[in-house]
Backbone as JSON, one array per atom type, in Angstrom:
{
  "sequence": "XXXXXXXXXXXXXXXXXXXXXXXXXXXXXXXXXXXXXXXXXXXXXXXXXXXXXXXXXXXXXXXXXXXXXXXXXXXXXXXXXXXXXXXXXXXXXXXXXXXXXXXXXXXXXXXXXXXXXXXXXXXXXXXXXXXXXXXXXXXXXXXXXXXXXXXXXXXXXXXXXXXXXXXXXXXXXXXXXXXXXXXXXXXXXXXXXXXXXXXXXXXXXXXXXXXXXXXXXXXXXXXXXXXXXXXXXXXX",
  "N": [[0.84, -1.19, 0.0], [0.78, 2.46, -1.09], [1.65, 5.0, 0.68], [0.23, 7.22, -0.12], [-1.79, 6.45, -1.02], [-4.18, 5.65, 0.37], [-6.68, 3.84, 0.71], [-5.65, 1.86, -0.59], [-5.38, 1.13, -3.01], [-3.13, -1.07, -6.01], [-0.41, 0.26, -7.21], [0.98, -0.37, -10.28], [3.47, -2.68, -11.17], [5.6, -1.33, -12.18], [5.73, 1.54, -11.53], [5.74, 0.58, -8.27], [8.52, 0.22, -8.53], [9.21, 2.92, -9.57], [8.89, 4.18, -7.56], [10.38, 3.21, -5.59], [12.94, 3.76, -6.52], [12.91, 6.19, -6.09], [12.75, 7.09, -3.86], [14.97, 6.12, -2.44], [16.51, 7.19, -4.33], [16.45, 9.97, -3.1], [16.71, 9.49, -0.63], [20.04, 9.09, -0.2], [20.58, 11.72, -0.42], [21.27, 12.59, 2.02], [19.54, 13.45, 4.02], [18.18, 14.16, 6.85], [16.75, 13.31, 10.08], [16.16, 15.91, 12.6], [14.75, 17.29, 14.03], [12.88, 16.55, 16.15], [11.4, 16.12, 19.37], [12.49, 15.02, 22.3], [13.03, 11.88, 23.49], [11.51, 10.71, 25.55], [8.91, 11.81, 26.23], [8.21, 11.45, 23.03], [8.61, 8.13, 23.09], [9.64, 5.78, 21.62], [11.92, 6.12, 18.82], [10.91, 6.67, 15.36], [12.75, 6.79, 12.86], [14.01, 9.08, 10.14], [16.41, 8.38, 8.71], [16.01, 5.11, 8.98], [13.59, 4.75, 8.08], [14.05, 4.61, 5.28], [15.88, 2.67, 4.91], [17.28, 0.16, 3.38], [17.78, -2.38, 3.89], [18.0, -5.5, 5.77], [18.79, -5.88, 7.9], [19.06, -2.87, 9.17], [15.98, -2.31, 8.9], [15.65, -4.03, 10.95], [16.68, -2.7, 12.96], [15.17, -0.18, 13.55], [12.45, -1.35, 14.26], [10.74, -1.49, 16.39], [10.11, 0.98, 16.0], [7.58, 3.63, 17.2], [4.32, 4.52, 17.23], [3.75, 8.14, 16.91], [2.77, 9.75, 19.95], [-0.73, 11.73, 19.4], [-2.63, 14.34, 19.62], [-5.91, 14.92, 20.78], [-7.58, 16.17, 18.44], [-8.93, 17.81, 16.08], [-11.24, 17.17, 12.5], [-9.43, 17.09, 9.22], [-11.42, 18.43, 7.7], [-12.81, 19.95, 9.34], [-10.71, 22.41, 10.06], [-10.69, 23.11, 7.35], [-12.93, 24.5, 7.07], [-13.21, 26.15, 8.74], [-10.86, 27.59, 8.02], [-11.12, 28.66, 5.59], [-13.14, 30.48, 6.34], [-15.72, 30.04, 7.04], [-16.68, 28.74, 9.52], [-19.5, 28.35, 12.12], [-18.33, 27.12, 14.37], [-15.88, 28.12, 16.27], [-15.7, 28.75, 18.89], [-16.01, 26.04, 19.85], [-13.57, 24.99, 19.57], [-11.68, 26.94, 19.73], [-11.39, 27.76, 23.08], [-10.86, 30.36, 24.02], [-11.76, 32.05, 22.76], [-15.1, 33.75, 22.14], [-18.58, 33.04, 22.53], [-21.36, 32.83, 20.24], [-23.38, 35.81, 20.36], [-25.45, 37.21, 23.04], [-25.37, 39.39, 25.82], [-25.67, 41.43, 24.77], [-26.16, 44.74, 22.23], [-23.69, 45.89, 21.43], [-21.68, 43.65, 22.91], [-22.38, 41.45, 21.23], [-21.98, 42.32, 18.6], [-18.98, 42.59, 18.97], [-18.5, 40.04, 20.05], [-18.6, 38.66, 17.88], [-16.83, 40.35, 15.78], [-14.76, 39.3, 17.28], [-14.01, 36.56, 17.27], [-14.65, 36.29, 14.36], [-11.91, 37.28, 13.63], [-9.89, 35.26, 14.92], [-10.52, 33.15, 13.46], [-9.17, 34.22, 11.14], [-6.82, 34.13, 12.16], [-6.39, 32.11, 12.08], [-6.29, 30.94, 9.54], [-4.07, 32.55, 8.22], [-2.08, 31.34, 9.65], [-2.14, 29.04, 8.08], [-1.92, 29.5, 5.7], [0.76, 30.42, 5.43], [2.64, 28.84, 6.45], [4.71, 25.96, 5.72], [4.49, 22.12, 6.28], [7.48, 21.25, 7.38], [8.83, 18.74, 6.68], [10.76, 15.5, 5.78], [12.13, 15.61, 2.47], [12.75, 13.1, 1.35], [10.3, 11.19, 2.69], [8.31, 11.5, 1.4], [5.69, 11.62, -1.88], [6.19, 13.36, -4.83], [3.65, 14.63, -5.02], [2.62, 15.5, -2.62], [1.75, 17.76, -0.98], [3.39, 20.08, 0.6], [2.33, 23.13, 1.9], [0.3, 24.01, 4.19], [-2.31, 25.47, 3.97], [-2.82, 24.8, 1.46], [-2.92, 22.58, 1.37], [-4.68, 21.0, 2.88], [-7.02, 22.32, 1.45], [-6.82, 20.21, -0.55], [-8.35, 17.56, -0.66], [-9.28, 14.01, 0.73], [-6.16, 13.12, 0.41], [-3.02, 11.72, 1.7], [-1.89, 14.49, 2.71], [-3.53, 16.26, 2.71], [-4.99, 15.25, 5.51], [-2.37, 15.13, 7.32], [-1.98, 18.01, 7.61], [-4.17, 18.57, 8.89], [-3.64, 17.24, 11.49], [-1.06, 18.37, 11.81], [-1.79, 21.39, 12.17], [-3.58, 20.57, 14.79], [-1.73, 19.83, 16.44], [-0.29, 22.2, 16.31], [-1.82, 24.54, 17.52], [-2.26, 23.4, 19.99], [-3.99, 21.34, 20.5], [-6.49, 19.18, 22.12], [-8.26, 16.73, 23.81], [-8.82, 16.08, 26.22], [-8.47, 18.85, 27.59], [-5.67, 19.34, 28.08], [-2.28, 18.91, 27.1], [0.53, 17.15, 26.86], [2.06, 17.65, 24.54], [4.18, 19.67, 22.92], [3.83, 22.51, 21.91], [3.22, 24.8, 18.78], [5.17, 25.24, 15.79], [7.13, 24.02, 15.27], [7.28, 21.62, 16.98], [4.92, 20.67, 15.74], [6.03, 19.94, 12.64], [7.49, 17.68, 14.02], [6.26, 15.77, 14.6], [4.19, 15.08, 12.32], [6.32, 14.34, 10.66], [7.33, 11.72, 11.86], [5.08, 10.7, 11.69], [4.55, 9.76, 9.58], [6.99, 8.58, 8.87], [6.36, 6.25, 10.74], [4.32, 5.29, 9.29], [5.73, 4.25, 7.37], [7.48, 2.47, 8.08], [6.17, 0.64, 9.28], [5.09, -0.83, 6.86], [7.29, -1.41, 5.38], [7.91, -3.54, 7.84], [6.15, -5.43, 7.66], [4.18, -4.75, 8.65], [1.56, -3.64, 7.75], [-0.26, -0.04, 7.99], [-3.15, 1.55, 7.89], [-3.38, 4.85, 6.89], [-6.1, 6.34, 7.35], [-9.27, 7.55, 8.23], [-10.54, 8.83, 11.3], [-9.84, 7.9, 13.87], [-7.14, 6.58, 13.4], [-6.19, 9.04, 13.08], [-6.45, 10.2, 15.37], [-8.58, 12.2, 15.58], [-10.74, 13.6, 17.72], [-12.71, 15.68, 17.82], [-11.31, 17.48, 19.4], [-10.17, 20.17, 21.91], [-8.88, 23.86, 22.49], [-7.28, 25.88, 24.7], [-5.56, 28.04, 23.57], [-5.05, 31.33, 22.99], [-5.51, 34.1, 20.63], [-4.12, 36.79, 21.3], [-4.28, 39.6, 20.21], [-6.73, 39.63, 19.04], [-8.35, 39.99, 21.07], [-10.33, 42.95, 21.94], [-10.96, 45.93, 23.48], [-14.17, 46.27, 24.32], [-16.3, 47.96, 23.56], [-17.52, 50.91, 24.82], [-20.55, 52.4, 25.69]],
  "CA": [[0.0, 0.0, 0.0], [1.67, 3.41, -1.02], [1.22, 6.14, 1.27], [-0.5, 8.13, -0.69], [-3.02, 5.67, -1.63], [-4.33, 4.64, 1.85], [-7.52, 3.3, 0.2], [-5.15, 0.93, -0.8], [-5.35, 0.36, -4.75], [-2.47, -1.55, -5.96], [0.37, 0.47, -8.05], [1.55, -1.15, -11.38], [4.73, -3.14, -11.12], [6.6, -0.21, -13.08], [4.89, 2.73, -10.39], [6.64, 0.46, -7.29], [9.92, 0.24, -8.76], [9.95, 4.19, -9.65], [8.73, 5.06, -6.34], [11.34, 3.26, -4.63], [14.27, 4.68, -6.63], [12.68, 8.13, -6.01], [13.03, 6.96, -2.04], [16.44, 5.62, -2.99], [17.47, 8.19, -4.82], [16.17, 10.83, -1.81], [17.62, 9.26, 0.55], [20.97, 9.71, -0.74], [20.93, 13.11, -0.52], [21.6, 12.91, 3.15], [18.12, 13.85, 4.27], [18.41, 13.61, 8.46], [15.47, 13.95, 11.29], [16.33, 16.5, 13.51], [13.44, 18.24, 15.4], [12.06, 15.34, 17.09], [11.41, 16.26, 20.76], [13.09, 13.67, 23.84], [12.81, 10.2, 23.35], [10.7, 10.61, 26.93], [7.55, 12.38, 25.23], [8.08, 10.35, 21.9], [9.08, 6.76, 22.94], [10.84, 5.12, 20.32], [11.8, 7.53, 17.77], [11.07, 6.09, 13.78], [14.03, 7.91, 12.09], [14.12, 8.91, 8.85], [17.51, 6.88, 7.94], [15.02, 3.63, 9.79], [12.23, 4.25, 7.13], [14.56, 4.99, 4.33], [16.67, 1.9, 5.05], [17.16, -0.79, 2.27], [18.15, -3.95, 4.18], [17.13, -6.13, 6.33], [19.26, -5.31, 9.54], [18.17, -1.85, 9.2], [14.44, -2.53, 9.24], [15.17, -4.64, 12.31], [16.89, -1.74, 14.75], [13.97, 0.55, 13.87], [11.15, -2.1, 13.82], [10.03, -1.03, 17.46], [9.43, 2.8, 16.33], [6.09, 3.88, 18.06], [3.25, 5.98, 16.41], [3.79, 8.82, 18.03], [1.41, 10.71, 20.43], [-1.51, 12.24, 18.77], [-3.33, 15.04, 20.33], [-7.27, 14.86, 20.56], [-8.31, 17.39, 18.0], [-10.06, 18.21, 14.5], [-10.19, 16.08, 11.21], [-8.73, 18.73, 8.56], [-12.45, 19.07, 7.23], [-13.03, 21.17, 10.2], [-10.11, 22.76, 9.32], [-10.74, 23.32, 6.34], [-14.06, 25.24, 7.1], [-12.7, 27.39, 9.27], [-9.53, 28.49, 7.35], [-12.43, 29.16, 4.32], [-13.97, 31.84, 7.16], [-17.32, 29.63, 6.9], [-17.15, 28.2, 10.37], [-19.82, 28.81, 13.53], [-18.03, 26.5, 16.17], [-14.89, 28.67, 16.34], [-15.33, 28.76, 20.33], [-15.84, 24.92, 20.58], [-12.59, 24.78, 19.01], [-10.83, 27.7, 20.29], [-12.35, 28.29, 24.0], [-11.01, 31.9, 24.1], [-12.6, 32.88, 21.49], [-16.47, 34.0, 23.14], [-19.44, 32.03, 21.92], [-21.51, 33.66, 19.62], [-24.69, 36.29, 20.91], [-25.47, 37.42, 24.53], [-24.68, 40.56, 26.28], [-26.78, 43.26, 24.38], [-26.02, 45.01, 20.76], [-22.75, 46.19, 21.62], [-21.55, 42.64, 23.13], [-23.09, 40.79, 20.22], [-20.78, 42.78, 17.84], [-17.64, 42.47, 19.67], [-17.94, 38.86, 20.0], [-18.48, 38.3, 16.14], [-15.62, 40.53, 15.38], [-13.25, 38.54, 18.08], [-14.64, 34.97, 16.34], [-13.59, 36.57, 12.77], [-10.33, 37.45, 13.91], [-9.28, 34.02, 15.66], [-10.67, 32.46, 12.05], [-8.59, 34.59, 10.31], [-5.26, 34.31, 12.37], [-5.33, 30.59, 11.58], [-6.02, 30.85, 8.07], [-2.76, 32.96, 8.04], [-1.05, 30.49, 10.31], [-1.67, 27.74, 7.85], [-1.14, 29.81, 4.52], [2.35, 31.08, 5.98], [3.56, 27.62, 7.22], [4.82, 24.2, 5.13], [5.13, 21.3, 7.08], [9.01, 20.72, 6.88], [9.49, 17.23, 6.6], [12.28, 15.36, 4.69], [11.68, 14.93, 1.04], [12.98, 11.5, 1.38], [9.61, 10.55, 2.79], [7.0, 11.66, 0.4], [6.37, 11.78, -3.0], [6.31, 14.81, -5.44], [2.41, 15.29, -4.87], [2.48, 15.46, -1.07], [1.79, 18.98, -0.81], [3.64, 20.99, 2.23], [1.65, 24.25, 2.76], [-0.6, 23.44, 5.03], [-3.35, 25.85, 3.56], [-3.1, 24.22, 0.22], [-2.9, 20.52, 1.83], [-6.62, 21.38, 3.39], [-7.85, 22.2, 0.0], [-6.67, 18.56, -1.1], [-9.07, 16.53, 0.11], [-8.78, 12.44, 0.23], [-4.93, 12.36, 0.28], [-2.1, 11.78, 2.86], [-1.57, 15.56, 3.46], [-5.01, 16.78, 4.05], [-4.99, 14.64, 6.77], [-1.54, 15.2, 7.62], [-2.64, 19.28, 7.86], [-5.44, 18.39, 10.09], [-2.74, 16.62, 12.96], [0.09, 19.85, 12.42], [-2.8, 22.4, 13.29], [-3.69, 20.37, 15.49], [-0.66, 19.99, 17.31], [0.43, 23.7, 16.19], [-2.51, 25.39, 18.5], [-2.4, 22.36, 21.5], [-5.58, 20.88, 20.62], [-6.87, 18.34, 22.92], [-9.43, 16.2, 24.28], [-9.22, 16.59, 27.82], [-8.29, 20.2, 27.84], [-4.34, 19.59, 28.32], [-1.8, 18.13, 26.6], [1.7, 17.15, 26.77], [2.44, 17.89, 23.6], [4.5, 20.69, 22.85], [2.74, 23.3, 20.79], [4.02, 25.53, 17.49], [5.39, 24.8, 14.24], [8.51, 22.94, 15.36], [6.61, 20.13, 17.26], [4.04, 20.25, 14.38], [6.63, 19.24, 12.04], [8.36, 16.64, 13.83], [4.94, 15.31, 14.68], [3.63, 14.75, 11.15], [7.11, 13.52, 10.32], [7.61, 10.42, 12.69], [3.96, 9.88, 12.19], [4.71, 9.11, 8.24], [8.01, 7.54, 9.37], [6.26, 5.2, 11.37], [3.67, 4.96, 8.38], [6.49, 3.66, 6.07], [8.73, 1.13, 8.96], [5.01, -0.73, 9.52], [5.14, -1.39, 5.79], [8.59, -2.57, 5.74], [8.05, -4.55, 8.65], [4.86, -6.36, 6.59], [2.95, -4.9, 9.07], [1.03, -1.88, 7.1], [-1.26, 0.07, 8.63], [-3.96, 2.32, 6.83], [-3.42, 5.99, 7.25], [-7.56, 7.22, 7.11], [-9.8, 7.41, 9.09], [-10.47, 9.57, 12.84], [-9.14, 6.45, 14.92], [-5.74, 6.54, 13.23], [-5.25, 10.88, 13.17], [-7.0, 10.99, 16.49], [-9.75, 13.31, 14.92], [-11.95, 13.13, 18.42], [-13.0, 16.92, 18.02], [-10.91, 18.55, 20.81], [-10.62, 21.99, 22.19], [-7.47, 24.62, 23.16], [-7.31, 27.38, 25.26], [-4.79, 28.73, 23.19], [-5.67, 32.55, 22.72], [-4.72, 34.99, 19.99], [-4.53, 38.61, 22.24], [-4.58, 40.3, 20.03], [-8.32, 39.64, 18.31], [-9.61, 40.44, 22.21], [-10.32, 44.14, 21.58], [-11.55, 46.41, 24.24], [-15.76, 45.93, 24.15], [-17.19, 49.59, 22.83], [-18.86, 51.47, 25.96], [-21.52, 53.95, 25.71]],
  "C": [[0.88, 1.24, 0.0], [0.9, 4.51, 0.26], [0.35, 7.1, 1.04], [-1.9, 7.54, -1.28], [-3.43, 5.13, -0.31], [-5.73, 3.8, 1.53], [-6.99, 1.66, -0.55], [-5.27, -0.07, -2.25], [-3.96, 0.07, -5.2], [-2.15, -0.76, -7.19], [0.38, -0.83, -9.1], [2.95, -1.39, -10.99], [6.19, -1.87, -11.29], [6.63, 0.96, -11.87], [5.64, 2.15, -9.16], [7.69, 1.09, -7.69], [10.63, 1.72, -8.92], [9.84, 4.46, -8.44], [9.61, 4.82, -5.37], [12.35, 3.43, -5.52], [14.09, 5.71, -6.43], [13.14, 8.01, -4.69], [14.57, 6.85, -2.08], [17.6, 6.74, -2.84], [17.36, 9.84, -3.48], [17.07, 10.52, -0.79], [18.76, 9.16, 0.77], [21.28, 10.3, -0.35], [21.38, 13.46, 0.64], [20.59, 13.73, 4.21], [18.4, 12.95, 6.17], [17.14, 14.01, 9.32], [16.38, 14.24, 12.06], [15.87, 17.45, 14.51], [12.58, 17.65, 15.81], [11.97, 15.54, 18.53], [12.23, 14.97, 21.36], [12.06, 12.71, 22.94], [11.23, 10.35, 24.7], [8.92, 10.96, 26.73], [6.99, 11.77, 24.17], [7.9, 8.83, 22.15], [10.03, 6.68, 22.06], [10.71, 5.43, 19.44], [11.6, 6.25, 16.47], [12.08, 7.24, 13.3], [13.67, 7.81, 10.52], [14.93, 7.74, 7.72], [16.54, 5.39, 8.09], [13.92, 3.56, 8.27], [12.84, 4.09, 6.05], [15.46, 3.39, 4.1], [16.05, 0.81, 4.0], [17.37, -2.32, 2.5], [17.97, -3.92, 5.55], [17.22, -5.48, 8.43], [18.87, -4.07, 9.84], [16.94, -1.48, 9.49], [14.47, -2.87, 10.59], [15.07, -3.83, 13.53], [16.06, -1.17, 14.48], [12.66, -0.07, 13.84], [10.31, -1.57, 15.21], [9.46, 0.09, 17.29], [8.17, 2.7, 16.68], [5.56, 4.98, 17.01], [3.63, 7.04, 17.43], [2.58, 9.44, 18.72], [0.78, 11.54, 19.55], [-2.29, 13.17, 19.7], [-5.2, 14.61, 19.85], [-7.63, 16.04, 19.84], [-8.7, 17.52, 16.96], [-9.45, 17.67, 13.23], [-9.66, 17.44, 10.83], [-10.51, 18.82, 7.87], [-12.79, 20.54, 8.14], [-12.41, 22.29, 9.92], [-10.3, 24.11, 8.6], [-11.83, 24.47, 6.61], [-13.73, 26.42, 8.0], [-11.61, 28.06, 8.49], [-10.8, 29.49, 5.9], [-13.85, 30.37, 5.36], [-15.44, 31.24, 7.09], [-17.86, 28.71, 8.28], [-18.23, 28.63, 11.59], [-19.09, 28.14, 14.7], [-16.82, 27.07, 16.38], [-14.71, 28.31, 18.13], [-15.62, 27.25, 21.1], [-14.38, 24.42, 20.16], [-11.43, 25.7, 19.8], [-11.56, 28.53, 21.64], [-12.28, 29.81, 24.43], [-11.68, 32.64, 23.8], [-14.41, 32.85, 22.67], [-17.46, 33.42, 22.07], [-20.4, 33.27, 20.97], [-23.13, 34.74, 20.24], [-24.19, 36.89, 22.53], [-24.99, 38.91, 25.0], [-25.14, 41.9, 25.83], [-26.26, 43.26, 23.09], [-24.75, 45.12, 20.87], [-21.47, 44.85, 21.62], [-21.53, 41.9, 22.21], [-21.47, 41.07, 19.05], [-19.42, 42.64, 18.04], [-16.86, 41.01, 19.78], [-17.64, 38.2, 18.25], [-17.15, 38.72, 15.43], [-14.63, 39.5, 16.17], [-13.07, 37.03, 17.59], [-13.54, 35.49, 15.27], [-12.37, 36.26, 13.01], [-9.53, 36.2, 14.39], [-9.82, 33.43, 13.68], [-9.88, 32.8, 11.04], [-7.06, 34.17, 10.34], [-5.12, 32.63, 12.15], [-5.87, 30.51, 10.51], [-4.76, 31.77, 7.59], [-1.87, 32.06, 8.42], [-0.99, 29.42, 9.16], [-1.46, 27.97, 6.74], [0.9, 30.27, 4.8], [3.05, 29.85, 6.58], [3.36, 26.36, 6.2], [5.04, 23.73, 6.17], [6.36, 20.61, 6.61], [9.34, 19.63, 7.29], [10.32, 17.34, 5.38], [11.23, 14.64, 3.23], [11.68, 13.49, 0.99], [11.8, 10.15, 1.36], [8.18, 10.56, 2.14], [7.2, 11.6, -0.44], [5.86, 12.88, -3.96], [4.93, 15.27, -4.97], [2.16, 15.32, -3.81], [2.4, 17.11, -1.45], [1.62, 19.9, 0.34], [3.29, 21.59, 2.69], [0.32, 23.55, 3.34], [-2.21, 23.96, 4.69], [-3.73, 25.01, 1.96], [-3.42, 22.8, 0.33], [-4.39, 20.23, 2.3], [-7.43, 21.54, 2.09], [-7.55, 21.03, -1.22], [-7.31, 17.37, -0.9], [-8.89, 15.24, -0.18], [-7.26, 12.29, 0.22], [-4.81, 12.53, 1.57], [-2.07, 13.4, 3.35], [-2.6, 16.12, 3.8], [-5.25, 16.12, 5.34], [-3.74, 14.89, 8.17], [-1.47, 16.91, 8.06], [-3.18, 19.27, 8.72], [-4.57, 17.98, 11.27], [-1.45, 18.15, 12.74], [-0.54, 21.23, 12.97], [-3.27, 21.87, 14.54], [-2.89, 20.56, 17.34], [0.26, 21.65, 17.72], [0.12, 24.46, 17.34], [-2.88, 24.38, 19.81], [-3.63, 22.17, 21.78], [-5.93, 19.9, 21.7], [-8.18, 17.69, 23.68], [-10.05, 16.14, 25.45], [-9.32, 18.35, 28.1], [-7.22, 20.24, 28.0], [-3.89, 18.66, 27.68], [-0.26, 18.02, 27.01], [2.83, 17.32, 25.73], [3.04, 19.29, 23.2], [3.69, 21.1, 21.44], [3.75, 23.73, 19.54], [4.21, 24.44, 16.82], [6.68, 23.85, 14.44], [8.17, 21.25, 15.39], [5.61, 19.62, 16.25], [4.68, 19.17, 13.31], [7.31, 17.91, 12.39], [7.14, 15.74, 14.02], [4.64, 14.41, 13.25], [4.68, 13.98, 10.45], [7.85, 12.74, 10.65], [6.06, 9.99, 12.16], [4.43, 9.22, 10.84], [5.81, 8.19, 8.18], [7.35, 6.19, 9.45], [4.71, 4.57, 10.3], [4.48, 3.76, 7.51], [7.35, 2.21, 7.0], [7.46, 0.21, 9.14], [5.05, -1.26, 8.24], [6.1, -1.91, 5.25], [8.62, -3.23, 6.77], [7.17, -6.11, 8.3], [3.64, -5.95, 7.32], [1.76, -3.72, 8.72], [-0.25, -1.46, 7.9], [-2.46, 1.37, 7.82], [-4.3, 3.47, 7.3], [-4.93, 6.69, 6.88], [-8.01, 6.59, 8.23], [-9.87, 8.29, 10.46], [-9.79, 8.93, 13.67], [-7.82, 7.03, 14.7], [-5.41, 7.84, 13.45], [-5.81, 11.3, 14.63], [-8.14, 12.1, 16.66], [-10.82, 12.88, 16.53], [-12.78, 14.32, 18.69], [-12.75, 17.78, 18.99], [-10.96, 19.71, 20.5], [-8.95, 22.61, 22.62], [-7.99, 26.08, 23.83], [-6.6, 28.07, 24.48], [-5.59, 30.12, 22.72], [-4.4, 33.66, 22.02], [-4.88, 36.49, 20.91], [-4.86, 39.45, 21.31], [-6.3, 40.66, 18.98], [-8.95, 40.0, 19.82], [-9.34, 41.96, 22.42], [-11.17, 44.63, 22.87], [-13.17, 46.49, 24.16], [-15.73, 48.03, 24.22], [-17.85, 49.97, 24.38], [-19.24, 52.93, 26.08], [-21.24, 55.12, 26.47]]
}
């Protein structure tokens, strides 16, 4: 099963063989993971060299890598609807943000603008950010910006979008996480998880990247708060 096909339709003989000299030939290049948080947070790191590896002994020392932790939080449809300014649940998503109504005319207005504004600052966050993984492990049509990967629907990176926002703004299911937040942990995030996508399929044991189960999609929440969308409320 390629990665990119998690539906799992079977390449042509010819389609393997290029896709692993494209890996091949990538991996070459000297392509290294290096913004992987502690082992202690992770477990057992999947390395890039580990997925990339061509023989047998290789497969074996990284056969333990671990999925890594997944935060509880939003497929990328959600996402998606919010970055496209068309969402109402902004404040089950982002609890700073104020729910929508209540409080008089004044109130009313204030909260709608402070909504917008949180909708807006992460449709900037996810046009202004690729997820920097190693070439090594995708293939040409993986597509890195994270705003463009949301408007891809059905592949590996719309999905793969949906877990680096996730992780970006410290989504979660309980209300806390251990997961470090931003764009750093985002990236190494999304690129152990595909790691450990590619060492289950060299191990024989493949596992099928769709689905909520596998990205953790359980519709969490963050406190995380933009300051500057909370604007002084108007008074008469």
């Amino acid at each position: 099963m390629n990665i990119d096909n998690p539906k799992g339709t079977e390449p042509t003989v010819s389609a393997k063989t290029k896709v692993r000299r494209t890996f091949l030939k990538r991996a070459t290049a000297g392509a290294v993971l290096t913004s992987l948080p502690a082992h202690s947070v992770w477990g057992g790191v999947c390395s890039v060299s580990g997925s990339m590896s061509g023989n047998l002994s290789g497969i074996q020392r990284h056969k333990d890598c671990e999925k890594p932790e997944l935060p509880g939080g939003r497929s990328p449809g959600a996402w998606k609807t919010l970055v496209e300014l068309d969402s109402q649940s902004i404040h089950d998503i982002f609890t700073s943000a104020p729910n929508p109504g209540g409080g008089g005319p004044n109130a009313v207005a204030n909260s709608d603008d402070i909504r917008s504004c949180y909708a807006q600052n992460v449709k900037n966050v996810a046009i202004s950010n690729d997820m920097n993984i190693s070439d090594a492990l995708i293939t040409p049509d993986f597509t890195k910006n994270v705003y463009q990967s949301l408007m891809d629907e059905g592949h590996l990176d719309f999905n793969m979008a949906g877990v680096w926002l996730n992780v970006y703004f410290g989504l979660s299911e309980t209300g806390a996480t251990t997961i470090p937040t931003g764009a750093a942990s985002a990236n190494a995030v999304v690129e152990q998880l595909i790691s450990y996508i590619i060492m289950q399929q060299k191990n024989g044991t493949p596992v099928t990247p769709d689905g909520n189960d596998f990205f953790n999609f359980v519709d969490g929440s963050t406190a995380f708060s933009v300051d500057s969308c909370h604007v002084t409320p108007f008074e008469p």
